[in-house]
C-alpha positions in Angstrom: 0.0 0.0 0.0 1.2 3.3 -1.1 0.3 6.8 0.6 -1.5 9.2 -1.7 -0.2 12.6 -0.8 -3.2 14.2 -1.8 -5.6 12.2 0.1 -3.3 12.5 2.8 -3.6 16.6 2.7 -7.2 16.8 2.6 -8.0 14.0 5.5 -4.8 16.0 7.8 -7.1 19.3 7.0 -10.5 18.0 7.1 -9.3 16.7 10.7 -8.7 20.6 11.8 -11.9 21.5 10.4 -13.7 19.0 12.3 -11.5 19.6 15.4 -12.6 23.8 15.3 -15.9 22.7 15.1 -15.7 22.4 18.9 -14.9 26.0 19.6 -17.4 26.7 17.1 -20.1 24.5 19.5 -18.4 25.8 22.4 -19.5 29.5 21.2 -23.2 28.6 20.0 -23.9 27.2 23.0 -22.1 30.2 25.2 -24.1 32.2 23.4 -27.5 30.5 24.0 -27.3 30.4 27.7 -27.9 33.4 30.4 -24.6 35.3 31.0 -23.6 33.8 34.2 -22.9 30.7 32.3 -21.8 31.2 29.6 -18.0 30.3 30.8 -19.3 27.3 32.3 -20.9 26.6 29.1 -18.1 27.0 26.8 -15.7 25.2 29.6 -17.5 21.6 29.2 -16.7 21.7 25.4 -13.6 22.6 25.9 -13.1 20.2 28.3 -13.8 17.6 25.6 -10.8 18.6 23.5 -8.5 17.5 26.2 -10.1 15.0 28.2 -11.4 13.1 24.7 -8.2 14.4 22.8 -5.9 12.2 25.8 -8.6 8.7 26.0 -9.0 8.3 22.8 -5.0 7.7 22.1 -4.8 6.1 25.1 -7.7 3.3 24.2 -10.4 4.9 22.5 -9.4 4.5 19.3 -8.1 0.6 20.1 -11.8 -0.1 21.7 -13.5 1.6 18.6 -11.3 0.7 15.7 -9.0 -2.2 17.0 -9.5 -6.2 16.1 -13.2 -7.4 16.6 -14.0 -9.5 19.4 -17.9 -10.9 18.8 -19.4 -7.7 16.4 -19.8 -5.4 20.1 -16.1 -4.1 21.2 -12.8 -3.5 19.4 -9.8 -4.9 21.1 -6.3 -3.7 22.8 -4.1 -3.7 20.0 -4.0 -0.4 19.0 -3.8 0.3 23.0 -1.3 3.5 23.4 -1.3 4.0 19.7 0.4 0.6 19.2 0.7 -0.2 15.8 -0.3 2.7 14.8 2.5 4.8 12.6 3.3 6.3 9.7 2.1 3.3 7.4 -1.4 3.0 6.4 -3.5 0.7 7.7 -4.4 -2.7 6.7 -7.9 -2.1 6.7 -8.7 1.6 7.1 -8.1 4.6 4.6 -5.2 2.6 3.1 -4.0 5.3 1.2 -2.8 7.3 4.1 -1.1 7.4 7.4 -2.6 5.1 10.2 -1.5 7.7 12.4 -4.0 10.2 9.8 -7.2 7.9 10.4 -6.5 7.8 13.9 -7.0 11.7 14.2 -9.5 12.6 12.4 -11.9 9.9 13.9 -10.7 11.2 17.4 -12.2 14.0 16.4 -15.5 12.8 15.7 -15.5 11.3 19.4 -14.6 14.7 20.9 -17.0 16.7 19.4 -19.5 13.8 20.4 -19.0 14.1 24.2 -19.3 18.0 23.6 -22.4 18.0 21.8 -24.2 16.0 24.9 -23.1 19.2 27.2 -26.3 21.3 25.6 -28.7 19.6 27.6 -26.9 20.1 30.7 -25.9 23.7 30.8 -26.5 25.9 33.5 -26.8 23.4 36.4 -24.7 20.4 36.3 -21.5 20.2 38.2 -18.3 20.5 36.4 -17.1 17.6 38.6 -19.8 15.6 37.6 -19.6 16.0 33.9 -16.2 15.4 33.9 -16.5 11.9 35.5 -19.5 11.3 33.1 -17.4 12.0 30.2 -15.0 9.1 31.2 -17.4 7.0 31.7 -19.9 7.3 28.9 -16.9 7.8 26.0 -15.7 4.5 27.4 -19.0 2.3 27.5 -21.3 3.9 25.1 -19.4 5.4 22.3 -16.6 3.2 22.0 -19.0 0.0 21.1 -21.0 2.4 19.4 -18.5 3.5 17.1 -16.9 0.1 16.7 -20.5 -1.6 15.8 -21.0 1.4 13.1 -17.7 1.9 11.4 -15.1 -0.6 13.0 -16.3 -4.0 11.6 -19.0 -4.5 14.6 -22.5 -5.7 14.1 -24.5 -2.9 12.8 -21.5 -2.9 10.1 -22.0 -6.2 8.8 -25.8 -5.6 8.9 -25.3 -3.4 6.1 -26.8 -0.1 7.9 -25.2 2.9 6.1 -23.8 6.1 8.5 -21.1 7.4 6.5 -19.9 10.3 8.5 -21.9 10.0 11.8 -26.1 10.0 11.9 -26.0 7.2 14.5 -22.3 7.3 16.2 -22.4 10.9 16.6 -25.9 13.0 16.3 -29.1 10.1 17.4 -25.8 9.0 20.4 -25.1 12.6 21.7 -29.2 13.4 21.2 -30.1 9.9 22.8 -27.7 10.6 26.3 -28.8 14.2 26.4 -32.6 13.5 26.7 -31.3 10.8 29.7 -29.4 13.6 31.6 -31.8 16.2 31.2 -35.0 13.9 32.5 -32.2 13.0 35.3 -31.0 16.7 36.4 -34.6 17.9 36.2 -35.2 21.7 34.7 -33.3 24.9 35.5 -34.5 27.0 38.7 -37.1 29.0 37.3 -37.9 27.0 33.9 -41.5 25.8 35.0 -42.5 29.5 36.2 -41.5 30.8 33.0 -38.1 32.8 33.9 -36.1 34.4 30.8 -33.8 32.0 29.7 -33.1 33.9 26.2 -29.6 33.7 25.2 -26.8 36.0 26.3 -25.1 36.4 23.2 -26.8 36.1 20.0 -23.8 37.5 17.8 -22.1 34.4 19.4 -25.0 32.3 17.8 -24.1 32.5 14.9 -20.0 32.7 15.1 -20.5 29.3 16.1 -22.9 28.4 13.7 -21.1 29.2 11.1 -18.0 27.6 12.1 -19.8 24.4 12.6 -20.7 25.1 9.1 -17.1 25.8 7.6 -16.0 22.4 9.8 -18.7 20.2 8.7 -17.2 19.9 5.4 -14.0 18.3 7.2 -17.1 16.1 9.1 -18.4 15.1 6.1 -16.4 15.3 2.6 -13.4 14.3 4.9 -15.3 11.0 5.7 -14.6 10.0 1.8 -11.1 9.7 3.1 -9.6 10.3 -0.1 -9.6 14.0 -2.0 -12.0 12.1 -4.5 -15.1 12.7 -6.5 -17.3 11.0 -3.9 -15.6 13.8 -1.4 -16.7 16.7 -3.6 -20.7 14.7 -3.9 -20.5 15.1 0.4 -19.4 18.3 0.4 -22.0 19.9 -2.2 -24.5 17.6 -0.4 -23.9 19.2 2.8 -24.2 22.9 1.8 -27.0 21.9 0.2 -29.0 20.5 3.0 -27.8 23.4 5.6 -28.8 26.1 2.9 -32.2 24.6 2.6 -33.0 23.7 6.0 -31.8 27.2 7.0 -34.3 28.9 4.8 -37.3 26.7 5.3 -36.5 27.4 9.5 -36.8 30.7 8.6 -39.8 31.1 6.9 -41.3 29.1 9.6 -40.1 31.2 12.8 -41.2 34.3 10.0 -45.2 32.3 10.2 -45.3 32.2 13.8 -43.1 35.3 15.1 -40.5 36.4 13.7 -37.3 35.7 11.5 -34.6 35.0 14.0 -31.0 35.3 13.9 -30.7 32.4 16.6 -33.5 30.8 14.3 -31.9 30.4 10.9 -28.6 29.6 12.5 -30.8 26.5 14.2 -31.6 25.6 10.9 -28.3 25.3 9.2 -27.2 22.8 12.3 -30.2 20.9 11.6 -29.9 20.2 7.9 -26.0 19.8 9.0 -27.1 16.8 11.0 -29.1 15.3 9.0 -27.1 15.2 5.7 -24.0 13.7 8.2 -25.0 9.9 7.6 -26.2 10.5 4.1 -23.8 12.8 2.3 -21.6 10.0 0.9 -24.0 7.8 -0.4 -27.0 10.1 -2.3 -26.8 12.6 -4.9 -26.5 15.9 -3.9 -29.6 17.2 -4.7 -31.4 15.2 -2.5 -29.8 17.8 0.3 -32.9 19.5 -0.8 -35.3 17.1 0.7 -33.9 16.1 3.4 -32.6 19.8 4.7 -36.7 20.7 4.2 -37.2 17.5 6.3 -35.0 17.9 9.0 -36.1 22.0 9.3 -39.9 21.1 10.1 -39.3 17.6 11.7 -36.7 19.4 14.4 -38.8 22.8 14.2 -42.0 20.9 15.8 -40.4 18.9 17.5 -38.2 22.0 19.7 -42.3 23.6 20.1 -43.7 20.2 21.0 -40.9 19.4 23.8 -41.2 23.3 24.8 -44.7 22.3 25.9 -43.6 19.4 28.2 -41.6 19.9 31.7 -38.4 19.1 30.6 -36.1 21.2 30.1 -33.5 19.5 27.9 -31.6 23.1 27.6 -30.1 23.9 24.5 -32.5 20.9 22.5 -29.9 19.0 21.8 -32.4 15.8 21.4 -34.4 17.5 19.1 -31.9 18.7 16.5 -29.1 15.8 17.2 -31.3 12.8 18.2 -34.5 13.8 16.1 -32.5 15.0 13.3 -29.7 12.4 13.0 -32.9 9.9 13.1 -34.7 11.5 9.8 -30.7 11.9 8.6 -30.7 8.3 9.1 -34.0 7.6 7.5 -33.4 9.5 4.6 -29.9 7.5 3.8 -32.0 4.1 3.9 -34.7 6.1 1.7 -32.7 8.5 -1.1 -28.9 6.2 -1.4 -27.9 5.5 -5.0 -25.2 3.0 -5.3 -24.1 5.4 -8.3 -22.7 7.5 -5.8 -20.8 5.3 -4.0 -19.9 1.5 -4.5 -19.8 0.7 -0.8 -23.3 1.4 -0.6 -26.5 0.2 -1.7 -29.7 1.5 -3.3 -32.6 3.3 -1.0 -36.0 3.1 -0.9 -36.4 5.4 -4.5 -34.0 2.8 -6.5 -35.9 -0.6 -5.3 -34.6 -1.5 -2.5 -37.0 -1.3 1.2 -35.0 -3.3 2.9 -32.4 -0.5 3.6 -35.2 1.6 5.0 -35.5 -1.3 7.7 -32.1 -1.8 8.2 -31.4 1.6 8.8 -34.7 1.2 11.3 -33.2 -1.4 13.3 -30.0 0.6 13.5 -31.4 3.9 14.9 -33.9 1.8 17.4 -30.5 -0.2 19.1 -28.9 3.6 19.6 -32.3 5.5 20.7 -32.4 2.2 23.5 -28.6 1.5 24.1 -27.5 5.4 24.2 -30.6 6.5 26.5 -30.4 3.4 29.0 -26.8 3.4 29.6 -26.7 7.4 30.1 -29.4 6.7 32.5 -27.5 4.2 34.4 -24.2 6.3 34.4 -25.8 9.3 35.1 -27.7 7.4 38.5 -24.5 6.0 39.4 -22.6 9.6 39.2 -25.8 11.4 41.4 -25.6 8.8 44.3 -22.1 9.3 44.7 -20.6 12.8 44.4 -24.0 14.1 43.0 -25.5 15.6 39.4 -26.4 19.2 40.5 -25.1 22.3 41.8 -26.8 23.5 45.1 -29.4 26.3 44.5 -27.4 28.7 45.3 -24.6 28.0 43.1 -27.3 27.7 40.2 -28.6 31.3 41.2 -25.2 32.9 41.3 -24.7 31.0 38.2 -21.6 28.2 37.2 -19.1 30.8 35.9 -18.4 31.8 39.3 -19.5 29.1 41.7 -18.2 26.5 39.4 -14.7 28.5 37.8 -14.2 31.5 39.8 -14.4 33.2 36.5 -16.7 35.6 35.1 -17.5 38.2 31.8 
């Protein structure tokens, strides 16, 4: 196996992009919380870049990628980077550095455990998430990862998720639903306090460089600096600009059009192009963007109705999103696109709709459940929540001894 230099180039730079797509998370959320926590908030994605960015050389990338014991968990031998070099690998994106492969999926589990954060904000211990980020990167997105992409069972199933609907978006959604139910709402949320954002300018900063990174996310997940990279990066513009505009016009029906709106709808049609961009035609970005903007849009209004206060509605643009993301692969794929694939729903083949089914029902139950018990386990012990007064003075000081 030989490395292609140019494949090498664009997987090295799509693994930045994806990599300052945290920041970029780090500021929307800052921005969408109340000003006293907006450190805090920013904090727990940051957090992820180093805690994730040390575990996953350590034995994430061995437990997701390493040799497959039974289709559920990779094993040790990529433990410590171990066998890991400057040679491609025998099995993954052999036409560039193992080492290369190894870093830009590590940033796909990094950004994972950040995305989760959202439903969290404003009232979790810093203590606490940081122990629950151990935990749950260990036993939930480790298998996860290795069932999906690393030759586990969903894999040999034949369920399609080229750059992350069900590892990354229906995982982080899944967990952050758990946690929120768990924590309970913010002080004030069921009497209708103000819990508009801080800093909308913020909003969109990070918006948009989620945006700008998401082409690493996705047209980087071709792996080579190939055609079928340029078919997921069109795909995924196309999807964000649609889904953008259609959120638009639907906050413009029932209030207004919002800046923090719009930008809501790019991440949405984001997500839900993620598992599909590699193996449909571009064009379908249309469709599915308009899909995912009125499936999340109803959604966010429908949980906005209920007590829980799942902050930032991570579930509902992540885990309701990646779902219809995941859908629509099993619906619009075209093995024209890509040969690893197989035709959808439209080209004469169901039984990728049901595949791709069975898939997002085994991460809805195995993603929620386990947060569940992780997240019991961590509030009997040194506890989930900040004391009421810490969550009145807010985390940026009581947490970080920090403030704006």
């Amino acid at each position: 196996m030989q490395i292609n230099n140019g494949d090498n180039a664009w997987l090295l730079i799509s693994s930045a992009l994806v990599m300052l797509m945290t920041p970029g998370l780090a500021l929307f959320y800052g921005g969408m919380v109340r000003r006293k926590n907006m450190l805090s908030t920013i904090m727990m994605s940051f957090m992820a870049l180093g805690l994730i960015g040390v575990l996953w050389v350590l034995y994430g990338y061995s437990l997701s990628f390493g040799k497959d014991f039974g289709g559920v968990i990779g094993g040790l031998n990529f433990i410590g980077l171990k066998n890991v070099g400057q040679e491609p690998s025998t099995i993954y994106a052999t036409t560039v550095p193992h080492l290369t492969f190894m870093i830009f999926q590590g940033m796909f589990a990094i950004i994972t455990v950040a995305l989760i954060t959202g439903a969290v904000v404003e009232r979790m211990k810093f203590s606490a998430i940081l122990v629950f980020s151990i935990i749950w990167f260990t036993i939930v997105y480790c298998p996860i990862a290795h069932w999906v992409w690393g030759g586990g069972w969903l894999t040999n199933l034949g369920a399609l998720d080229f750059a992350g609907g069900n590892v990354v978006h229906i995982n982080a959604g899944m967990s952050a639903l758990a946690l929120a139910i768990l924590l309970g709402p913010r002080k004030g949320y069921k009497n209708g306090a103000n819990m508009g954002p801080a800093n909308v300018p913020f909003i969109i900063i990070g918006a948009s460089l989620l945006w700008f990174g998401w082409f690493g996310f996705n047209a980087g997940s071709a792996l080579t600096s190939s055609g079928l990279a340029s078919n997921a990066f069109v795909a995924t513009n196309i999807s964000a600009a649609t889904a953008a505009l259609c959120w638009m016009l639907l906050n413009w029906f029932y209030y207004r059009p919002t800046v923090s709106g719009i930008a809501t709808g790019a991440v949405a049609g984001l997500v839900a192009i993620t598992p599909a961009a590699g193996f449909i035609k571009p064009i379908m970005g249309i469709p599915i963007g308009i899909g995912a903007s009125i499936i999340c849009f109803y959604i966010m209004r429908l949980r906005n109705k209920t007590r829980i206060d799942e902050s930032l509605d991570v579930w509902a643009i992540h885990g309701i999103g990646g779902t219809w993301g995941a859908l629509a692969t099993g619906i619009f794929a075209n093995i024209s696109v890509n040969s690893a694939g197989v035709n959808g729903l439209i080209n004469g083949n169901p039984i990728l709709v049901g595949k791709q089914l069975l898939s997002i029902i085994v991460i809805w139950i195995y993603s929620f459940g386990m947060t569940w018990i992780i997240g019991k386990l961590i509030d009997i012990t040194i506890g989930l929540r900040v004391s009421e007064t810490e969550e009145i003075i807010g985390l940026d000081i009581s947490q970080h001894g920090e403030s704006i």
